[in-house]
VEXDREN-2710 file (C-alpha; in Angstrom, 1 decimal):
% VEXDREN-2710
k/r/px/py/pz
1/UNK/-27.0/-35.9/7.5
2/UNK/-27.0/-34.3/11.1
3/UNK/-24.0/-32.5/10.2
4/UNK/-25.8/-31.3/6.9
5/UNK/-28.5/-29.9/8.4
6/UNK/-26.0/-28.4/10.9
7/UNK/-23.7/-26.5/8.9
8/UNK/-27.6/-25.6/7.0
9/UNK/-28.4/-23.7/10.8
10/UNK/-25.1/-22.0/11.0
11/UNK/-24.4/-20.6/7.6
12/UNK/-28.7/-19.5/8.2
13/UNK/-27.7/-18.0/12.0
14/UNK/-24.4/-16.0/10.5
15/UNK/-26.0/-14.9/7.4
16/UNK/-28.8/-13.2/9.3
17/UNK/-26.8/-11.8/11.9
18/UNK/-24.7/-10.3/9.2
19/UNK/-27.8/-8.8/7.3
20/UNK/-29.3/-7.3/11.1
21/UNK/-26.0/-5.7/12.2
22/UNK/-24.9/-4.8/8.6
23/UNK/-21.5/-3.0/9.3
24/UNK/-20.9/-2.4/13.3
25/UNK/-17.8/-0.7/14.9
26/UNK/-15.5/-1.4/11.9
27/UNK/-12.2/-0.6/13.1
28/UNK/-10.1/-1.7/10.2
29/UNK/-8.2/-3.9/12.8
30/UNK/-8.1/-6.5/10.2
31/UNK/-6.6/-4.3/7.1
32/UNK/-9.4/-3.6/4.1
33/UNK/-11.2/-7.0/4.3
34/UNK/-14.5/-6.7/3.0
35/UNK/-13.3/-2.9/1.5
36/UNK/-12.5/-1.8/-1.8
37/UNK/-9.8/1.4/-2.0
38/UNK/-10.9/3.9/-4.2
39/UNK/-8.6/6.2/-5.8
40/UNK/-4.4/6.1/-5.4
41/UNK/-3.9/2.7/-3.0
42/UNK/-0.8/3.6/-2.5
43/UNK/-1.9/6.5/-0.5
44/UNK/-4.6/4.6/1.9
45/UNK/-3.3/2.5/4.8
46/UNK/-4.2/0.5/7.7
47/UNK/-2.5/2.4/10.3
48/UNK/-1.5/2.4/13.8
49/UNK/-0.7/6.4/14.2
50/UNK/-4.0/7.2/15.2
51/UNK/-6.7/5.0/16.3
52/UNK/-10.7/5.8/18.1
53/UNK/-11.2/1.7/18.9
54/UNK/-9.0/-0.7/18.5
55/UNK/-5.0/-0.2/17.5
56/UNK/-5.6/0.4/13.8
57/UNK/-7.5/2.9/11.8
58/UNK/-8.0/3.9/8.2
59/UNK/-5.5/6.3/6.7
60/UNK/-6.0/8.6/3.7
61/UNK/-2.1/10.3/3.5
62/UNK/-2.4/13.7/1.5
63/UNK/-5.7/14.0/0.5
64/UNK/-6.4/15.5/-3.1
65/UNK/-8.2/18.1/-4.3
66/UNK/-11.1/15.3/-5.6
67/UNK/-13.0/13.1/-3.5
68/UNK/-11.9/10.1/-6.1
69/UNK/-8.6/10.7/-5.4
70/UNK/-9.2/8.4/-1.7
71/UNK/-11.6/6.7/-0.3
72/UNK/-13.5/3.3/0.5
73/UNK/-16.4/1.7/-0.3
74/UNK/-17.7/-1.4/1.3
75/UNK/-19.0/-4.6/0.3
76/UNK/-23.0/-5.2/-0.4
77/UNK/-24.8/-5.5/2.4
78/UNK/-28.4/-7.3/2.8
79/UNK/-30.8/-4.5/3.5
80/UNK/-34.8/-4.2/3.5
81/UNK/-36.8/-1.8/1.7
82/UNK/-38.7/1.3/4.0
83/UNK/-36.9/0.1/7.0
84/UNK/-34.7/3.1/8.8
85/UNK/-31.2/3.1/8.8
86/UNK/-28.2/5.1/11.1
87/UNK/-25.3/5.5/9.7
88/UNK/-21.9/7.1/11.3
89/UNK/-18.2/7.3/11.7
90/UNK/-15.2/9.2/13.2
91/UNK/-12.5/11.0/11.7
92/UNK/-9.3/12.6/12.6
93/UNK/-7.4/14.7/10.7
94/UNK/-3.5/15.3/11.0
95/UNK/-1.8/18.1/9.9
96/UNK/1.7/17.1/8.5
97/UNK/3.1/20.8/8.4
98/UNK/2.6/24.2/9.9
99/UNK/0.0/24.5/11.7
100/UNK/-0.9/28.0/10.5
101/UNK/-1.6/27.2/6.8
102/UNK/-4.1/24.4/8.2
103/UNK/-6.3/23.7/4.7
104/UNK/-9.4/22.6/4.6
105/UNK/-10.1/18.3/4.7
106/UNK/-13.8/17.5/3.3
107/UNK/-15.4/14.4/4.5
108/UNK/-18.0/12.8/2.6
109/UNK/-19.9/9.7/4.5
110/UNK/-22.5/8.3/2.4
111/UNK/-24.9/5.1/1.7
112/UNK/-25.5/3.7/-1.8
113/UNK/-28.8/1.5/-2.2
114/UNK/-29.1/-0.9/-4.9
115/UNK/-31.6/-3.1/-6.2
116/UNK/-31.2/-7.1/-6.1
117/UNK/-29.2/-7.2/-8.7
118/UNK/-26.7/-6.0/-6.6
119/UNK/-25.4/-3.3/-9.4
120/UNK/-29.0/-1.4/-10.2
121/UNK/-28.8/2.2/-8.4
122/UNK/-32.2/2.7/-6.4
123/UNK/-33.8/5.9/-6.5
124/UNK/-32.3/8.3/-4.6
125/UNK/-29.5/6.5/-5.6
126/UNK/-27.5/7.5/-2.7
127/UNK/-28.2/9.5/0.9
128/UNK/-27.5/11.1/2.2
129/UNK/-26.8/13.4/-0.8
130/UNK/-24.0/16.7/0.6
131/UNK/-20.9/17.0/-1.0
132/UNK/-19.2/16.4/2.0
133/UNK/-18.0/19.0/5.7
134/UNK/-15.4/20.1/6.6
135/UNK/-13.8/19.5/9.5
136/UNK/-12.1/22.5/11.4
137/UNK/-11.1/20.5/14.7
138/UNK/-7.5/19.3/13.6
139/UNK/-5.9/16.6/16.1
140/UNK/-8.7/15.3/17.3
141/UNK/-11.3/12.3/17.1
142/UNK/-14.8/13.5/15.4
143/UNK/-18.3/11.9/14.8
144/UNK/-20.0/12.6/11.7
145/UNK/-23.4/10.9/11.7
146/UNK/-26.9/10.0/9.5
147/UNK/-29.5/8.9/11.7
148/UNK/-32.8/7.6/10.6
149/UNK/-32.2/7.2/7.0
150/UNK/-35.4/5.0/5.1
151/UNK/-34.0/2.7/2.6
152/UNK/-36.2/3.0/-0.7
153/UNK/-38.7/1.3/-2.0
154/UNK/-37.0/-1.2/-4.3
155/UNK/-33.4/-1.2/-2.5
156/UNK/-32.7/-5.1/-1.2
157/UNK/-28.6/-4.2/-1.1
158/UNK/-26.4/-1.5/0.3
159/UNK/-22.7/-0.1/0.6
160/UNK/-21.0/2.2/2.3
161/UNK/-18.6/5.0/1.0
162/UNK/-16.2/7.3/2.8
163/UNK/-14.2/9.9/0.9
164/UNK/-11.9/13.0/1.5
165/UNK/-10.4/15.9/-0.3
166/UNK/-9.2/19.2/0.6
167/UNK/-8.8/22.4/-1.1
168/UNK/-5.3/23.2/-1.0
169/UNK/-2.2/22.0/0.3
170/UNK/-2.8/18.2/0.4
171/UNK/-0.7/18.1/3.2
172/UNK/-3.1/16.7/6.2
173/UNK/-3.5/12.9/7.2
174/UNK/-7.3/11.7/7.5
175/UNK/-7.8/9.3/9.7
176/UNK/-11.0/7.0/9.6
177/UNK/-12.5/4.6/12.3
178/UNK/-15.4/2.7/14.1
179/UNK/-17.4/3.2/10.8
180/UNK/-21.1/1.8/11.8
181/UNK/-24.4/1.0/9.6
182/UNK/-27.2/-0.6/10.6
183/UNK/-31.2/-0.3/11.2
184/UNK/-32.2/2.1/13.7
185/UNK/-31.6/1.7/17.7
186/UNK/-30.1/-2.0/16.7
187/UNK/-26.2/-0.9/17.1
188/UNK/-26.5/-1.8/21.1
189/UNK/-22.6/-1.5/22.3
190/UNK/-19.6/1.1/21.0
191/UNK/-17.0/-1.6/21.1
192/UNK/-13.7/0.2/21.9
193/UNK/-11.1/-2.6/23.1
194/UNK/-10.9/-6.1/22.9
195/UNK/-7.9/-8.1/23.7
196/UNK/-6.4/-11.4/24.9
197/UNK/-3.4/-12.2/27.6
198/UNK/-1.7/-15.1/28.8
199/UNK/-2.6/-14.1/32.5
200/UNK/-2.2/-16.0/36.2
201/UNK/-1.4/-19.6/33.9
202/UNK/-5.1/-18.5/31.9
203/UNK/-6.3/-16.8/28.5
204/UNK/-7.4/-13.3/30.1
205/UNK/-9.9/-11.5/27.8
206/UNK/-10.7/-7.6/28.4
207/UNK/-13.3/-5.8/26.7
208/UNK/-14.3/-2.2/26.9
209/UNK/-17.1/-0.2/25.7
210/UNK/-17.7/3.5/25.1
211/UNK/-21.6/3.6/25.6
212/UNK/-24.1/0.5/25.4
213/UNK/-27.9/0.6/24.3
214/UNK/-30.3/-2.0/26.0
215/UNK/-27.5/-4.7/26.9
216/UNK/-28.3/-7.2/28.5
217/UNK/-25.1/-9.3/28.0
218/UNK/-22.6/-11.2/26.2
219/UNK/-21.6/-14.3/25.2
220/UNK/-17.7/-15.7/24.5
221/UNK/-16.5/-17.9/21.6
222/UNK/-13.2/-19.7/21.0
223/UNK/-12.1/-21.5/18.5
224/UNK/-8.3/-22.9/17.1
225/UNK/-8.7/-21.6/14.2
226/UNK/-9.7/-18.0/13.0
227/UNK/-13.2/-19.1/12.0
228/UNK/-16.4/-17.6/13.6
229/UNK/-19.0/-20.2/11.8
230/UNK/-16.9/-23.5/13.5
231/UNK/-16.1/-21.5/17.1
232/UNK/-17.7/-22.9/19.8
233/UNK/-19.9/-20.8/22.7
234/UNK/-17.8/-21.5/25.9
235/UNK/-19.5/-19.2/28.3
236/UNK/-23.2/-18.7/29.9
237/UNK/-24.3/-15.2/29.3
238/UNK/-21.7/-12.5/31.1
239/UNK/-24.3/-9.8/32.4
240/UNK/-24.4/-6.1/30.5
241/UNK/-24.5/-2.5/32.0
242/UNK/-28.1/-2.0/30.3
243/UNK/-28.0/1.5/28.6
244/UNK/-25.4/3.4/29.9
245/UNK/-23.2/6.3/28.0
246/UNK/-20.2/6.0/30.5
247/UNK/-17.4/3.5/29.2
248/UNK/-17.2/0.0/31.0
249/UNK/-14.7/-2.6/31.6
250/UNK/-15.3/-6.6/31.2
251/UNK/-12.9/-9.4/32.2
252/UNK/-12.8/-13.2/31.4
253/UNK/-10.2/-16.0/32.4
254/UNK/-10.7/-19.2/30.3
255/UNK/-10.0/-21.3/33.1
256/UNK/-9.9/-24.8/30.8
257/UNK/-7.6/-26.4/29.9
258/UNK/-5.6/-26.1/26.8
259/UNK/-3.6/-27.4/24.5
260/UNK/0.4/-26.1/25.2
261/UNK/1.7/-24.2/22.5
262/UNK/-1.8/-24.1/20.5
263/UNK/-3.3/-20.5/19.3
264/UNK/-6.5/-19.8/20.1
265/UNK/-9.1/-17.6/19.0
266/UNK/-11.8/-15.4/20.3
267/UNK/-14.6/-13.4/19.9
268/UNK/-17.9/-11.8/21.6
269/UNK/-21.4/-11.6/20.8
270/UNK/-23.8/-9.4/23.1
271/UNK/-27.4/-9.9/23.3
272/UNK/-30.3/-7.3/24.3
273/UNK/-33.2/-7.6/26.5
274/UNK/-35.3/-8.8/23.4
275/UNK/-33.1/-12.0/22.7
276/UNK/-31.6/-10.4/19.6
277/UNK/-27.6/-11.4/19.1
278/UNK/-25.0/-8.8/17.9
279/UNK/-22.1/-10.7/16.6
280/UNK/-18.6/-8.7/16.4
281/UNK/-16.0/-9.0/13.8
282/UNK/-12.9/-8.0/16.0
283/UNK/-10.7/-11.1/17.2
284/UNK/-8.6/-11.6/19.7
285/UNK/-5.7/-14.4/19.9
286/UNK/-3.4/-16.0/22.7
287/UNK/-1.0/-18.7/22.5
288/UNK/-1.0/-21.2/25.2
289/UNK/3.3/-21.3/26.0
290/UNK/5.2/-24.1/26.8
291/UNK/5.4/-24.2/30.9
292/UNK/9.9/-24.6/30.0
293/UNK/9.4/-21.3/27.6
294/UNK/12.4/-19.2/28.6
295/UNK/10.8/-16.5/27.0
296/UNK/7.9/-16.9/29.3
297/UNK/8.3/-14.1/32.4
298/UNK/9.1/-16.1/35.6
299/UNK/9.3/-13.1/37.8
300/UNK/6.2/-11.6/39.2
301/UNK/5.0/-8.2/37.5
302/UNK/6.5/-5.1/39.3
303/UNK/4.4/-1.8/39.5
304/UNK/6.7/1.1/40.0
305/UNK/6.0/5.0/40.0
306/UNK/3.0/4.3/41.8
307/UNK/2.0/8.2/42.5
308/UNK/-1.3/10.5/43.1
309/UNK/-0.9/13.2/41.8
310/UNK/-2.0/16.3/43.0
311/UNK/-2.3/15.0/46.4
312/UNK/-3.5/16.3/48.7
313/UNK/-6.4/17.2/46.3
314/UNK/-9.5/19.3/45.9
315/UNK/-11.5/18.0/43.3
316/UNK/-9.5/15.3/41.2
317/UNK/-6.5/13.2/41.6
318/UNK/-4.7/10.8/39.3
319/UNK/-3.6/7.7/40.8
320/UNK/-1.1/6.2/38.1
321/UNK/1.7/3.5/38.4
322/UNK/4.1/1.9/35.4
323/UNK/4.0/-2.3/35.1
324/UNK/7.2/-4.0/33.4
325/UNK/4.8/-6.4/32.0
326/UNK/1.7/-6.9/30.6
327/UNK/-0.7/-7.3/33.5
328/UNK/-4.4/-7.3/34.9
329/UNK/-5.0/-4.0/37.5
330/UNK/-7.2/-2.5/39.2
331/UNK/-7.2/0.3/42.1
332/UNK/-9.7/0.4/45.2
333/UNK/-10.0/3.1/47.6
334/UNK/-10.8/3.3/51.5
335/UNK/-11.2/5.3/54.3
336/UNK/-9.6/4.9/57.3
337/UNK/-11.9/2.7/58.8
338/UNK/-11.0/0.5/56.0
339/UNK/-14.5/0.3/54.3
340/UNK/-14.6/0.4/50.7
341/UNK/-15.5/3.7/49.3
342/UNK/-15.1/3.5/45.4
343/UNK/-13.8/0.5/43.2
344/UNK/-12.7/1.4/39.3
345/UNK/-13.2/-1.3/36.5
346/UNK/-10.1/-3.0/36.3
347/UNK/-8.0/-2.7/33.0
348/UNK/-5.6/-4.9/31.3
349/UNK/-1.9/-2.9/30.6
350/UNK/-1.3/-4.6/27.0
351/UNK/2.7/-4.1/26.8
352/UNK/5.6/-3.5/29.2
353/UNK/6.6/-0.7/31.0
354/UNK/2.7/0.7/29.7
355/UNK/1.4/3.9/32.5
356/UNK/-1.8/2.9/33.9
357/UNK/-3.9/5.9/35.5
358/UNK/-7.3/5.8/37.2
359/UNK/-8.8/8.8/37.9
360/UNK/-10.8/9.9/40.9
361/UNK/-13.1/12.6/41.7
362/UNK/-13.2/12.0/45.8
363/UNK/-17.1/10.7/45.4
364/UNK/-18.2/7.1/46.6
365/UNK/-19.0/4.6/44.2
366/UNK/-23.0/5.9/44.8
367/UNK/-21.9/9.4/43.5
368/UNK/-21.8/11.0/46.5
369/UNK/-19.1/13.3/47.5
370/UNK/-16.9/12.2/50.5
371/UNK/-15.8/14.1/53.3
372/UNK/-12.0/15.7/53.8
373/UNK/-9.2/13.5/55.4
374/UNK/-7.1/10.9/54.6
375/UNK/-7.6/8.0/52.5
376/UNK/-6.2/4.5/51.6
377/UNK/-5.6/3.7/47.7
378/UNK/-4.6/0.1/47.5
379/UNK/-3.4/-1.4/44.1
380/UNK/-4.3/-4.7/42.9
381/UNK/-2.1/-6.4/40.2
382/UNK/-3.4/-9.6/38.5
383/UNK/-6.1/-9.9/41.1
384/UNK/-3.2/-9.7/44.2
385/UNK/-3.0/-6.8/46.3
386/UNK/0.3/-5.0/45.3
387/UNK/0.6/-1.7/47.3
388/UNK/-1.5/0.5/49.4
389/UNK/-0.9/4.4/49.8
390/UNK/-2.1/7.3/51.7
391/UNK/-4.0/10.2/50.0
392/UNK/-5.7/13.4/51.1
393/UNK/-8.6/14.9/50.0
394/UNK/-8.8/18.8/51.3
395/UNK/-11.7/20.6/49.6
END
C-alpha cells in the first residue's frame, strides 16, 4: 500500500512540474520526442551542424515556399485560463549557396490554445497571430520572442508550433533550438550545457547556464535506468548565482560508489527563492569502466599549446591550451606576489585534442582593473596544477 500511495505522490509531483514549466529549453537533444513533424519528414532532422544549447538542434533543410511545407508542433500541454504566458526560441539560418542571392527564410513561432477536449480551438485560436519575420542575419544564432501572452478564457491545453518558408530559392538550412513556453517570470535558468565524464575514478557532471532568474539552487538525480519518475535525489541543494545574465559554470563529482561497468543516469532540477522546482528534460549518462579496461586512458591528461595570446596585452588576452583527452580545467591568475587576482569557472573539454580558451580582460575578480606588469597564469587540469606561465599586461 505504501508503495501505492507512493508512486500516487510521484506521478502527482511530475505531472505538476510538467504543467508549471510547460516546455523549457527544448534542445531537441533527444530527437522529436514529444514533437510531431509537419510537412516533408524527410526534410526535418535532428542535427548536430549547428546547435545554441546542447549538441543537437532542429533542422528544416530547404525550406519551401509554404509554411506547411516544415515545421513542428508540440504535444498538449496543461495550461490555465487568464494566466500570462512567454513564449520564445532561437533560430539560425544557413545559406547552402552563394551568398549574394541570400533569399529570404520566414519564421513563424506561435501558440495554439485549446479547450479540454484537447482538439476544440479557443478563441483567438492561436497568438500570437503574424504570418511570420524574416530573418536577415544569416550564420548566426537569433531570439525571436512573445512575452506576456494571456491564455483565454476557456483554454485548459496548449501546443506549440514552429514553421519556415522562404520566397525563393529554397536553398537555406533553418536551424531551430532552446524552444521555451511557460507562465510569465517562471523560466528561472537558460540551460546551455549539461554533460557527464568518467573523471579522477568519479562520474563528473558539468552544467552551464546562459542567464538565470531568481536561483537559488539545484538539486542532482541519478538513476540506472533513463527514468526521471524512479531517479533518486543524491545531493543536498548545490547553491545558485541568483539572477545573473552572465553565463556560469557548475561542477559535481559523484563520489559513491558504483557499480563497475553499470550506466548511469542523470539529471538536474533547480529551485527558486520561493521553494518552486524546475525539473529539466536533458540527460546526461556515464558508464562506470572496468578498472582492467584497456580502453580506459592510463596516462595522465597532457595540455599542450598552452599560449596567451596577444601577450603582452592591452586590454584582452586569450589564454588557450589543447587536452588529448577529455578533462576537467580551469585557469587562475596571480601577481607576482603570488595573491590570487581573478579565478574563471572551470569547464569540462568533452573530447580529445578539444582547444580550451579563457579569456581575460586584466580586471580582478571584483571588476576592478589591475595595474601594468607581469603576471602569473597557472593551469589547473582535473583539479592538479598543470603549468604556470608568465604574462604581461601593458596598457
Amino acid at each position: 500500500m505504501k508503495k501505492v500511495i507512493l508512486l500516487i505522490f510521484v506521478i502527482f509531483i511530475v505531472t505538476n512540474l510538467f504543467a508549471s514549466n510547460l516546455i523549457q529549453n527544448y534542445s531537441f537533444e533527444d530527437g522529436f520526442n514529444n514533437w510531431t513533424e509537419i510537412g516533408t519528414e524527410s526534410y526535418i532532422t535532428n542535427s548536430t551542424a549547428q546547435e545554441h544549447t546542447g549538441t543537437h538542434s532542429c533542422r528544416f533543410v530547404n525550406p519551401t515556399a509554404d509554411f506547411s511545407g516544415r515545421g513542428i508542433k508540440s504535444d498538449n500541454v496543461a495550461v490555465t485560463a487568464g494566466n500570462v504566458y512567454d513564449l520564445w526560441g532561437w533560430f539560425y539560418v544557413s545559406k547552402d549557396s552563394d551568398p549574394s542571392s541570400i533569399t529570404d527564410t520566414d519564421i513563424r513561432l506561435r501558440v495554439f490554445w485549446l479547450k479540454s477536449d484537447q482538439s476544440t480551438p479557443c478563441d483567438p485560436a492561436s497568438n500570437p497571430n503574424q504570418l511570420g519575420w524574416s530573418l536577415s542575419s544569416f550564420n548566426a544564432w537569433t531570439k525571436n520572442e512573445f512575452n506576456s501572452i494571456t491564455a483565454p478564457s476557456e483554454a485548459a491545453y496548449a501546443y506549440v508550433l514552429v514553421e519556415c518558408k522562404e520566397t525563393g530559392g529554397d536553398d537555406n538550412d533553418v536551424f531551430i533550438d532552446d524552444i521555451q513556453f511557460g507562465p510569465t517570470g517562471t523560466l528561472p535558468v537558460t540551460l546551455s550545457t549539461f554533460t557527464a565524464q568518467y573523471l579522477n575514478s568519479k562520474p563528473t557532471l558539468y552544467w552551464q547556464t546562459q542567464s538565470e532568474v531568481d536561483n537559488m539552487g539545484w538539486f542532482i538525480y541519478r538513476n540506472t535506468a533513463e527514468d526521471f519518475t524512479t531517479a533518486e535525489k543524491i545531493t543536498g541543494m548545490i547553491e545558485g548565482h541568483g539572477t545573473t545574465t552572465e553565463p556560469q559554470s557548475y561542477i559535481y563529482e559523484d563520489a559513491e560508489e558504483l557499480q563497475i561497468e553499470q550506466t548511469y543516469y542523470y539529471w538536474l532540477e533547480s529551485v527558486d527563492y520561493s521553494g518552486t522546482l524546475h525539473h529539466y528534460d536533458r540527460v546526461a549518462q556515464v558508464t562506470i569502466p572496468h578498472p582492467n579496461d584497456p580502453g580506459q586512458n592510463v596516462t595522465p591528461p597532457i595540455a599542450y599549446d598552452i599560449t596567451a595570446d596577444p601577450n603582452p596585452f592591452s586590454y584582452t588576452t586569450n589564454i588557450s591550451f589543447v587536452m588529448d583527452q577529455p578533462s576537467l580545467v580551469d585557469v587562475a591568475i596571480y601577481n607576482v606576489k603570488g595573491q590570487l587576482v581573478k579565478s574563471f569557472n572551470s569547464v569540462m573539454s568533452s573530447q580529445e585534442n578539444e582547444t580550451v580558451a579563457f579569456s581575460w580582460n586584466g580586471k580582478n575578480d571584483a571588476g576592478k582593473s589591475l595595474s601594468n606588469g607581469v603576471y602569473l597564469y597557472l593551469v589547473k587540469v582535473n583539479g592538479k596544477d598543470y603549468a604556470t606561465k608568465q604574462l604581461i599586461l601593458m596598457k
